[in-house]
C-alpha positions in Angstrom: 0.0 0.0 0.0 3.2 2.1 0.4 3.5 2.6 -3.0 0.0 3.5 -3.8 -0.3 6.3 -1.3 3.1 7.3 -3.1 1.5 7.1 -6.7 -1.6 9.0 -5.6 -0.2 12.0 -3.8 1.8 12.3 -7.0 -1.4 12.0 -9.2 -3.9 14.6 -7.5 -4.0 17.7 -8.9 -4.4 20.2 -5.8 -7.3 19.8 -2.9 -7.6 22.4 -0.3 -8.3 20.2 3.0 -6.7 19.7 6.7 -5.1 16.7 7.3 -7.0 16.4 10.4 -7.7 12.8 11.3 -11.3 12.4 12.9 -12.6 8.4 13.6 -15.5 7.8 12.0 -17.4 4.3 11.3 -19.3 5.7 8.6 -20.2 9.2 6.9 -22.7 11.5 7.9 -24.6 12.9 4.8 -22.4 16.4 4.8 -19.3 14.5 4.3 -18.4 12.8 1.1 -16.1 10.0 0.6 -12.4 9.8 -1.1 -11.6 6.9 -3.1 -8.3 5.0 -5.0 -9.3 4.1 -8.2 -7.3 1.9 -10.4 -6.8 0.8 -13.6 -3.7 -1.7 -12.6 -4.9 -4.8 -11.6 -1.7 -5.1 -8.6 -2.3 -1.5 -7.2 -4.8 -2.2 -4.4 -3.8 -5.6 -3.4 -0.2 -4.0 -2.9 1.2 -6.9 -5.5 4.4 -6.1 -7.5 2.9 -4.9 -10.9 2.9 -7.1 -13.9 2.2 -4.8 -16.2 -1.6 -6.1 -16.6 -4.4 -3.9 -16.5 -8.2 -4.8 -15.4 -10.6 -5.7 -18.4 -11.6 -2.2 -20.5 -14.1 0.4 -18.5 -13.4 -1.5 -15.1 -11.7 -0.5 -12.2 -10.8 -1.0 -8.8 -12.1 0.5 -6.0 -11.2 1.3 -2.3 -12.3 3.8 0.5 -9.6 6.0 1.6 -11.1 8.7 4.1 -14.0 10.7 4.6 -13.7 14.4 3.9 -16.0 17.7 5.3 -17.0 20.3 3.9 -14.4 22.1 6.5 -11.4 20.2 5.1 -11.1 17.8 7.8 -10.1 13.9 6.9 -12.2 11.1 8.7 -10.7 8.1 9.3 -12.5 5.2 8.2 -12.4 3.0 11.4 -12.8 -0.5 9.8 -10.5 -3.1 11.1 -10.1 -6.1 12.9 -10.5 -4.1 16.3 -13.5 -2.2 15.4 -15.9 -5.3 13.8 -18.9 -3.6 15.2 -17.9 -0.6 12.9 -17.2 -2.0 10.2 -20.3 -4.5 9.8 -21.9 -0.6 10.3 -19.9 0.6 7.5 -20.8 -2.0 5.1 -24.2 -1.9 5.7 -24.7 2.0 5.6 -22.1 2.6 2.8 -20.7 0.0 1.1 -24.1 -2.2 0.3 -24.8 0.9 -1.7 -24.3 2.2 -4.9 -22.2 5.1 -5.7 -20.5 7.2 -8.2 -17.3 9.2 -7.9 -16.0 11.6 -10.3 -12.0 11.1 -10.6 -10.2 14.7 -9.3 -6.5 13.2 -9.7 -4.6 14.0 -13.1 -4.8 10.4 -14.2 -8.2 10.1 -15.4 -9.5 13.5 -14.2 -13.1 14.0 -15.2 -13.7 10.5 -15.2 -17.1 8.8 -13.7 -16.6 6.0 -12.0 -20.0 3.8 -11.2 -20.1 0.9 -8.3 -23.0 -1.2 -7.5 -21.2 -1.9 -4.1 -18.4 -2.5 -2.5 -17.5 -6.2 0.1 -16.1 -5.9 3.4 -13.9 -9.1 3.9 -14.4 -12.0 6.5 -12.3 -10.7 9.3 -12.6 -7.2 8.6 -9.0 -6.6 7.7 -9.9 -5.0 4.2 -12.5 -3.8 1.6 -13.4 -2.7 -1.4 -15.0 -3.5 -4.7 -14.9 -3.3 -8.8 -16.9 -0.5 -10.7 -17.2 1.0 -14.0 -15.7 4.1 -15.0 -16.6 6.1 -18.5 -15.7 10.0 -19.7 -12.3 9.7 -19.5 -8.8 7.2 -19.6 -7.5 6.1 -16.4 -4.2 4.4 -17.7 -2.9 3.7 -14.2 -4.3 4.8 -10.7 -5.9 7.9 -9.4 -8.3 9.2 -6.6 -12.0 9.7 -7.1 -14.5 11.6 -4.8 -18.7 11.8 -4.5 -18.2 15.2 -4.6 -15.7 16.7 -7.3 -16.7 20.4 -5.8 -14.6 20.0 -2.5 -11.8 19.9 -5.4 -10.3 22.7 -7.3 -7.7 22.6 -10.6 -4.2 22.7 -10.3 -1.0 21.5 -12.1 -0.4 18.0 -11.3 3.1 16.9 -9.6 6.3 17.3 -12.0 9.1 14.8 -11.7 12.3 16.5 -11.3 15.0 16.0 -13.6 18.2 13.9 -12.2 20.6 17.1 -12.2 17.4 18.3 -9.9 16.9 15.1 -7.9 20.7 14.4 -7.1 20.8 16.9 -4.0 17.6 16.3 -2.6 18.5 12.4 -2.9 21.7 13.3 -1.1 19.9 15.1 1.8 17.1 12.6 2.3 20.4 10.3 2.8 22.0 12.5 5.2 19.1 13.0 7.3 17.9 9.3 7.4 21.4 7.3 7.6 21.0 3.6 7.5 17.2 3.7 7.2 17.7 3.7 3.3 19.7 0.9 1.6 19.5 3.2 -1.7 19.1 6.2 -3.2 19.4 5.0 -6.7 15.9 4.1 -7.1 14.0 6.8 -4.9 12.2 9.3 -8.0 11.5 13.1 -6.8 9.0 15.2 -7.8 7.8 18.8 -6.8 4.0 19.4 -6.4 2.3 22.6 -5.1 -0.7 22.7 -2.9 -2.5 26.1 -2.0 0.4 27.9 -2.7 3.0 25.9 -0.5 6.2 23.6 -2.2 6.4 20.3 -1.8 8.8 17.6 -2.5 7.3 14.0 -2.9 10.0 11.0 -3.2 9.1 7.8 -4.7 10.5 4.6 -4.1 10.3 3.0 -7.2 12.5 -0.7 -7.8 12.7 -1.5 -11.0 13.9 -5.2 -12.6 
């Protein structure tokens, strides 16, 4: 899942919300929810990627967070801890139909339509397949009930390697012996309501 969180921060345009974690078993009706979409058949079982994607118009679906109209993230407390929650989840929100309109830069615009969504045996995970139309989604991207909490914005640029040299170097220097490379680790710069940021990727290649 690493990598996914990592490929989505890189693919959203620009949001303007808190990250302000709130527990929350399900959504109130104010609240929409936020969603990985993907294309890649690997992405949201964390697998290594072989290159396969998911039968044409379909795509993969998983709750991330809740989101108000304040900002504020809601955690979605569904896990092998909380089964009461999560049997309350499933049966107030993902038993239900929905549709999502894609806001990241790999398949913005895109609608994505799910019947429903399964909650697993032992509550550890969930998720579903849907049906998405209006636009390409060649790899993975983030989806939301409400594309209105969104605004446009450029989408993450990958620096080039004269640019990513020194910021590899520091990320080294800070870290130490946490990281056994800096070869593979891909940098790109991304700007959210008006602030820098620098997102690194680990990315292994064969």
């Amino acid at each position: 899942m690493n990598r996914l969180w990592t490929c989505l921060l890189c693919a959203v345009s620009s949001v303007s919300i808190a990250q302000q974690s709130i527990p929350a078993s399900y959504l109130p009706e104010a609240d929409v929810m936020i969603v990985a979409v993907s294309h890649d058949d690997s992405v949201l079982t964390g697998g290594i990627s072989s290159g396969h994607l998911m039968k044409p118009g379909k795509v993969g679906v998983e709750p991330i967070a809740g989101l108000t109209p304040a900002g504020e993230w809601k955690a979605i407390r569904c896990d092998a801890n909380h089964s009461q929650e999560c049997k309350r989840f499933e049966r107030e929100y993902l038993s239900k139909p929905h549709t999502y309109t894609v806001v990241s830069a790999d398949g913005r615009g895109a609608t994505v339509q799910v019947e429903k969504m399964a909650l697993d045996d032992e509550c550890f995970g969930y998720g579903g397949q849907g049906t998405f139309s209006g636009a390409t989604i060649d790899y993975a991207g983030v989806a939301t009930e409400s594309a209105d909490f969104f605004i446009s914005g450029e989408p993450a640029r990958r620096l080039t390697e004269p640019e990513a040299i020194p910021i590899r170097k520091s990320l080294a220097a800070v870290e130490g012996d946490k990281l056994d490379t800096i070869k593979e680790l891909r940098v790109y710069s991304l700007q959210l309501e008006g602030q820098s940021f620098i997102v690194i990727q680990r990315a292994n290649q064969d």
